[in-house]
C-alpha positions in Angstrom: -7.4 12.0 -9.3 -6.3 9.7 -7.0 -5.2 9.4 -3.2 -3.3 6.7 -1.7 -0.8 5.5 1.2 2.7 4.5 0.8 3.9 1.6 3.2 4.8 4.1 5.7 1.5 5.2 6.0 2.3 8.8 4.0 -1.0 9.9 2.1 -0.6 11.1 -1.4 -2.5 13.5 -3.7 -1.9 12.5 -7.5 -3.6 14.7 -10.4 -3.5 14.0 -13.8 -4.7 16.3 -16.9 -5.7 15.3 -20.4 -6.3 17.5 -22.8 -6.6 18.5 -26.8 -4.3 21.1 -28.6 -6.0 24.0 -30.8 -6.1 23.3 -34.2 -4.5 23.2 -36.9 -2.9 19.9 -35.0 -5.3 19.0 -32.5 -3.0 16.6 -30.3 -4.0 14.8 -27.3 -1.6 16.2 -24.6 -1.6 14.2 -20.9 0.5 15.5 -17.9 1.2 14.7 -14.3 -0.3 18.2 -12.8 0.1 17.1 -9.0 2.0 14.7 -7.1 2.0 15.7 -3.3 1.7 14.9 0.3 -1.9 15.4 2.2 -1.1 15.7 5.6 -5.1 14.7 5.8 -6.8 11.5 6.7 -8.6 10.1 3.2 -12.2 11.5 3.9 -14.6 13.0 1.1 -14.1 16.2 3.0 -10.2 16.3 2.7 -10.2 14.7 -0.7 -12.8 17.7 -1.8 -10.4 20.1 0.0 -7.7 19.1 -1.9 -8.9 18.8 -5.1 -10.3 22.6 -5.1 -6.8 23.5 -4.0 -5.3 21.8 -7.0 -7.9 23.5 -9.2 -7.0 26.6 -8.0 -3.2 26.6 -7.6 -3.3 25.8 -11.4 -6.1 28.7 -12.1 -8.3 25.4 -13.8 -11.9 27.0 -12.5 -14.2 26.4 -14.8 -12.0 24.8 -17.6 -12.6 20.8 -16.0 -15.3 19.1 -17.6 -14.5 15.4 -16.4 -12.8 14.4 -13.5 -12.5 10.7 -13.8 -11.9 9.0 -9.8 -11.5 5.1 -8.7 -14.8 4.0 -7.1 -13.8 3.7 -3.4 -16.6 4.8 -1.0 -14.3 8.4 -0.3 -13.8 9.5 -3.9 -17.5 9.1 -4.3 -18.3 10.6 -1.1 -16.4 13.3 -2.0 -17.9 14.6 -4.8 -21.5 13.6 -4.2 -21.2 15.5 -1.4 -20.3 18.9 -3.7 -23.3 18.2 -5.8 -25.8 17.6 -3.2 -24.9 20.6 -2.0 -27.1 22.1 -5.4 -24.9 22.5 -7.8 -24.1 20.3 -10.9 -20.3 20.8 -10.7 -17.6 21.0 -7.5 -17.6 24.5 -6.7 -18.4 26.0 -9.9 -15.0 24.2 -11.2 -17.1 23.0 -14.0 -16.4 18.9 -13.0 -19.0 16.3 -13.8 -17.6 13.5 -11.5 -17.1 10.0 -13.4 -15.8 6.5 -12.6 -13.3 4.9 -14.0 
């Protein structure tokens, strides 16, 4: 997950998803699941906002098991907020937050 601003000061959402086909093949399959505008400032509550609406426009509850961020001070924010909050995982989403 990542959120950035374009030169014209636009703030953008992008999600990526990584995951292995059933066997017999088992192939590692990686797609682009959101690109998007965030009409929000880039704070841990907004970045947690939007990454539970991601989760559950693409029905993904329960079925992350690593979300990998950058280390800037929002991202981690973000998600340390959600845990200290008792749980082990963003709203049940089944996320261990990681840096990449």
């Amino acid at each position: 997950m990542s959120l950035w601003s374009s030169r014209k000061l636009v703030a953008l959402l992008g999600m990526t998803v990584h995951f292995v086909t059933p066997e017999p093949q088992a192939k590692l399959e990686s797609h682009l699941l959101a690109f998007k505008r965030s009409p929000e400032r880039h704070k841990a509550a907004n970045i947690l906002a939007a990454y539970e609406e991601t989760i559950e426009e693409y029905e993904l509850e329960g079925k992350v098991s690593v979300l990998v961020t950058d280390s800037a001070a929002n991202m981690l924010a973000a998600f340390k907020f959600s845990l200290a909050s008792g749980s082990e995982q963003p709203s049940g989403s089944g996320t261990r937050a990681s840096q990449a």
